[in-house]
DRENZADO-735363 format. One record per residue: x, y, z of N, C-alpha, C in turn; residue in three letters. Coordinates in steps of 0.001 Angstrom, whole numbers, plus 500000, padded with zeros to 6 digits. Example, Ala and Ser with C-alpha at 12.3 -4.5 7.8 and 13.67 -1.06 7.14 Angstrom:
513190494310507800512300495500507800513200496700507800ALA
512850497750507080513670498940507140512900500030507870SER
This chain:
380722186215501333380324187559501702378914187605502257UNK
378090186846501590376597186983502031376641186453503748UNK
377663185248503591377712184601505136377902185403506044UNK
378957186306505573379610187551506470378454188308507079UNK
377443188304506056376043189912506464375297189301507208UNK
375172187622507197374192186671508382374901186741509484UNK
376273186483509405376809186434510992376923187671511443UNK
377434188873510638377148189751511123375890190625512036UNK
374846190530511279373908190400512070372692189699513054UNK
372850188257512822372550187169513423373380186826514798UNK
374656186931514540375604186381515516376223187544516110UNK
376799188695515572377996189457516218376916190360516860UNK
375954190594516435374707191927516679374297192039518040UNK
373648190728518060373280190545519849374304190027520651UNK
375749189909520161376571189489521294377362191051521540UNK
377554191568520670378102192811520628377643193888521607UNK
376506193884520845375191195304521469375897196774520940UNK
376569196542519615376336197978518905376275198334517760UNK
375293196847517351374486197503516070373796198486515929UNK
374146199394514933373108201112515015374531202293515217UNK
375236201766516092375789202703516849376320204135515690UNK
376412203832514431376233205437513601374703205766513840UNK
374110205120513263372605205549513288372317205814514901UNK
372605205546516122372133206224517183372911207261517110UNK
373937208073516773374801209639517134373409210469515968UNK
372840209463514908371887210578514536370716210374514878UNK
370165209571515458368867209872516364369490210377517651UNK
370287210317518512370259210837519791370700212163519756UNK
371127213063518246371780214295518681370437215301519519UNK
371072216073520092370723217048520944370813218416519815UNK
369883218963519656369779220178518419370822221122519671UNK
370557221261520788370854222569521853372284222382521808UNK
373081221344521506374333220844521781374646219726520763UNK
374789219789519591374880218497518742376556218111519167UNK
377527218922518979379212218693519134379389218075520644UNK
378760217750521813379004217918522897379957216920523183UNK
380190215536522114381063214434521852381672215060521621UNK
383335213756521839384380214032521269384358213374520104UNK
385027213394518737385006212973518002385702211282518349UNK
384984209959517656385288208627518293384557208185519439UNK
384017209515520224383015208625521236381857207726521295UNK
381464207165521978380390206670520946379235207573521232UNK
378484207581520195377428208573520045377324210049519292UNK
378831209681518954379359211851518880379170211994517014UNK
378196212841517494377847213216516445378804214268515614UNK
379098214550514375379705214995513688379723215855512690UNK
378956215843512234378119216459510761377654217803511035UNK
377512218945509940377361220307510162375871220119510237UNK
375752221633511027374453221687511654372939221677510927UNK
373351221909509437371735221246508928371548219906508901UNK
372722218876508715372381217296508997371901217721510696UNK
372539218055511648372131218304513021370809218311513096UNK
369933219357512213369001220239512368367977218870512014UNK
368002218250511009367454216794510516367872215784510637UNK
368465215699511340368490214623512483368244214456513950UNK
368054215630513758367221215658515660365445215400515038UNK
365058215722513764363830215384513873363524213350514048UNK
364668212422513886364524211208514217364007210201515648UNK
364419211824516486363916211324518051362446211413517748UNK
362100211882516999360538211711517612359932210166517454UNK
360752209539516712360768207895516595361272207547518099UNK
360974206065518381361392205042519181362796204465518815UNK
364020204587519143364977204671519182364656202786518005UNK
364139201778518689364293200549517681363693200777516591UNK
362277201606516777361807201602515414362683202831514498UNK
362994203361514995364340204803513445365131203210513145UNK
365958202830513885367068201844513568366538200857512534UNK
365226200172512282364523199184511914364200200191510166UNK
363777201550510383363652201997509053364610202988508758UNK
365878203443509273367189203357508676367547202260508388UNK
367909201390508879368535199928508353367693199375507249UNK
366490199468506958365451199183505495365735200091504605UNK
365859201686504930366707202637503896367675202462503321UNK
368804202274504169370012201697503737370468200662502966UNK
369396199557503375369107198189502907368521198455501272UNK
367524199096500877366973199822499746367726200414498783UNK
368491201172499632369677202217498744370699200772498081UNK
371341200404498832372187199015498279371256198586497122UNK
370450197834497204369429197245496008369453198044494992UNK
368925199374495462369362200453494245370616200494493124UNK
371297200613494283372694201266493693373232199357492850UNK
373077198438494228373558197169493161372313196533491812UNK
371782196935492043370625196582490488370730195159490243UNK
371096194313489338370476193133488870371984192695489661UNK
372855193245489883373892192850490903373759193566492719UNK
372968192986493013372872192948494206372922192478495305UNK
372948190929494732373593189933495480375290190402495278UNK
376204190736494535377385191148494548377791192116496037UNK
377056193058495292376755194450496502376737194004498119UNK
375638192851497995375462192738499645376204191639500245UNK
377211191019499179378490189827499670379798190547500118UNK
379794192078499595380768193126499785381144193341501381UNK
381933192544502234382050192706503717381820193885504164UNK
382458195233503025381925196984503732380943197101503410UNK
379907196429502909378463196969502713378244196412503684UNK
378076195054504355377695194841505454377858195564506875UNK
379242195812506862379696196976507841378953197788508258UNK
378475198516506801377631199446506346376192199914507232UNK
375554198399506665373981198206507144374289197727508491UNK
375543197511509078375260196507510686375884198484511398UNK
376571199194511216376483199761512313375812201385511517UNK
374844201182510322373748202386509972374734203881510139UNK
375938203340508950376461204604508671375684205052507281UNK
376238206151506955375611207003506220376247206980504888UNK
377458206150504419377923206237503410377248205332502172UNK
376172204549502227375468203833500869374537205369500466UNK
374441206353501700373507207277501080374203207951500467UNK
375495208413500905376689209428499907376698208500498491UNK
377262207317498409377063206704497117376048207379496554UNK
374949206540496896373381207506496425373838208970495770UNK
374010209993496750374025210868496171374893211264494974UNK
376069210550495144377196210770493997376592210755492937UNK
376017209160492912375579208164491785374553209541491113UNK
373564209732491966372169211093491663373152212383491080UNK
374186212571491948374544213755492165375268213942490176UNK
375666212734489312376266212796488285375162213801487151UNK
373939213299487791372842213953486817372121215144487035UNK
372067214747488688371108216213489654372101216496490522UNK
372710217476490035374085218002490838373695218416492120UNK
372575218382492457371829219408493560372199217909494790UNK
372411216594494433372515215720495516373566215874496398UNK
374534216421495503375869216806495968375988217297497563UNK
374482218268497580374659219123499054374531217527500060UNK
374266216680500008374337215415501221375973215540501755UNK
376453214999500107377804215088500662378658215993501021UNK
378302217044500527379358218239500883378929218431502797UNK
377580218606503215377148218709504439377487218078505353UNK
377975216592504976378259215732506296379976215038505812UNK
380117215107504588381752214750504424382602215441503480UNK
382918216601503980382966217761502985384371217410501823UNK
384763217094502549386246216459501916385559215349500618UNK
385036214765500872384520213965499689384094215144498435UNK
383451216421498691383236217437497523384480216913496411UNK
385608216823496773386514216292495910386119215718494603UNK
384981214939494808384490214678493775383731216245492549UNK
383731217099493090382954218174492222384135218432490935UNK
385006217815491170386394218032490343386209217549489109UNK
384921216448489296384695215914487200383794216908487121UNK
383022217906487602382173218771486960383210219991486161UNK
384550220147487154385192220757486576386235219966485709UNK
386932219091485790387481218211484821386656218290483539UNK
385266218069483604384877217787481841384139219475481902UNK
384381220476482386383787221840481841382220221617482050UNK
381981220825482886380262221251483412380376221996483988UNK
380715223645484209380478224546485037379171224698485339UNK
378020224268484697376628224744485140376809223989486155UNK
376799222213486248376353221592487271377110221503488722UNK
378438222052488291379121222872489512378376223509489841UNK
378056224725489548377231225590489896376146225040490659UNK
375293224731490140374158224037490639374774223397492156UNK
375468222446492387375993221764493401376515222832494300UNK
377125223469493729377473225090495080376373225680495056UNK
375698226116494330374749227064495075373398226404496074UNK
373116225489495568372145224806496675372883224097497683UNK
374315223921497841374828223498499106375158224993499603UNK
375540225809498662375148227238499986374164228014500681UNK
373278227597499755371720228013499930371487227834501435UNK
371628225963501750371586225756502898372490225579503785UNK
373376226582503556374810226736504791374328228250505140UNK
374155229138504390373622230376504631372168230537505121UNK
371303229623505024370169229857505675370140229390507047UNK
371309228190507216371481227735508690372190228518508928UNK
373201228986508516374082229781509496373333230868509795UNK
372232231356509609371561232155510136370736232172511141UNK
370112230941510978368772230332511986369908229278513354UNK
371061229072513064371964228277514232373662228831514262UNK
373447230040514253374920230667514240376020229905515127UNK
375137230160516231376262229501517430377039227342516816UNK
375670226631516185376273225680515553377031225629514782UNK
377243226661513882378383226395512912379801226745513681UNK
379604227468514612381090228260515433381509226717516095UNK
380574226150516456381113224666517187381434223634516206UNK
380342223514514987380804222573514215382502222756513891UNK
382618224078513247384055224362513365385147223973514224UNK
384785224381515304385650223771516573386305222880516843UNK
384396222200516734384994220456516630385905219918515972UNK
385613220185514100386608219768513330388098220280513423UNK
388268221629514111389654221895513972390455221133515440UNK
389717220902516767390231219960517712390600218417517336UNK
389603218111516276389732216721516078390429216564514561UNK
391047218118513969392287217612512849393778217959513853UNK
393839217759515208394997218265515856395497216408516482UNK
């Protein structure tokens, strides 16, 4: 597995040329037009409009240098999450996946993992993979209604304050997702 994360990025990276390619749909979104992809294109961004809204602040980076400290974030979060097993973690072929094309799912882990104690992490995931909320089901499975709570109201907090300040984004985020569940 570890061999897998050297060739992966040693060998397949520069013959390829699309390492990043999650992490560029979130530095290159366009705040004026984040949906303007189709969903699968490359670049097409996806995620409701407060990930939009903070992730357009990444352009103000140099497209190698965001990629260089997303990919160290990501890289960090793994270490985290694998602890005194981390060599395990980073022999895992989808973690490599992971860190070679700077998707966003070691940070959803993250948040889960956070989200068990500080329900408030929850809003990551509900914002960019809403279907994963699925998980809010052990807050209700073991009768934590507070930390339900907690997890809905600060993921509405900031659906209602964007949908105010980017109306027209949420009418598209919508869009998008209902063209691309057809």
């Amino acid at each position: 597995g570890l061999g897998f994360l050297v060739y992966t990025f040693l060998v397949q990276g520069p013959a390829s040329h699309i390492q990043g390619a999650d992490a560029f749909a979130y530095w290159s979104v366009d705040i004026a037009d984040p949906y303007q992809s189709r969903v699968g294109d490359f670049g097409a961004f996806t995620y409701s409009p407060p990930i939009a809204a903070l992730a357009h602040v990444a352009a103000i980076l140099p497209w190698r240098v965001f990629l260089a400290l997303w990919t160290i974030l990501l890289l960090a979060v793994a270490v985290w999450l694998g602890g005194r097993r981390v060599l395990f973690v980073l022999a895992f072929p989808p973690v490599a996946i992971e860190l070679y094309y700077g998707n966003i799912n070691l940070l959803l882990a993250a948040a889960v993992v956070l989200g068990l104690t500080r329900p408030w992490a929850w809003t990551l995931v509900l914002l960019t993979k809403p279907t994963c909320g699925v998980g809010l089901l052990w807050f209700a499975a073991r009768g934590e209604w507070r930390r339900l709570a907690i997890a809905s109201a600060a993921t509405l907090a900031i659906v209602l304050t964007s949908a105010m300040l980017l109306p027209g984004l949420w009418r598209d985020w919508v869009g998008l997702l209902l063209a691309s569940a057809q």
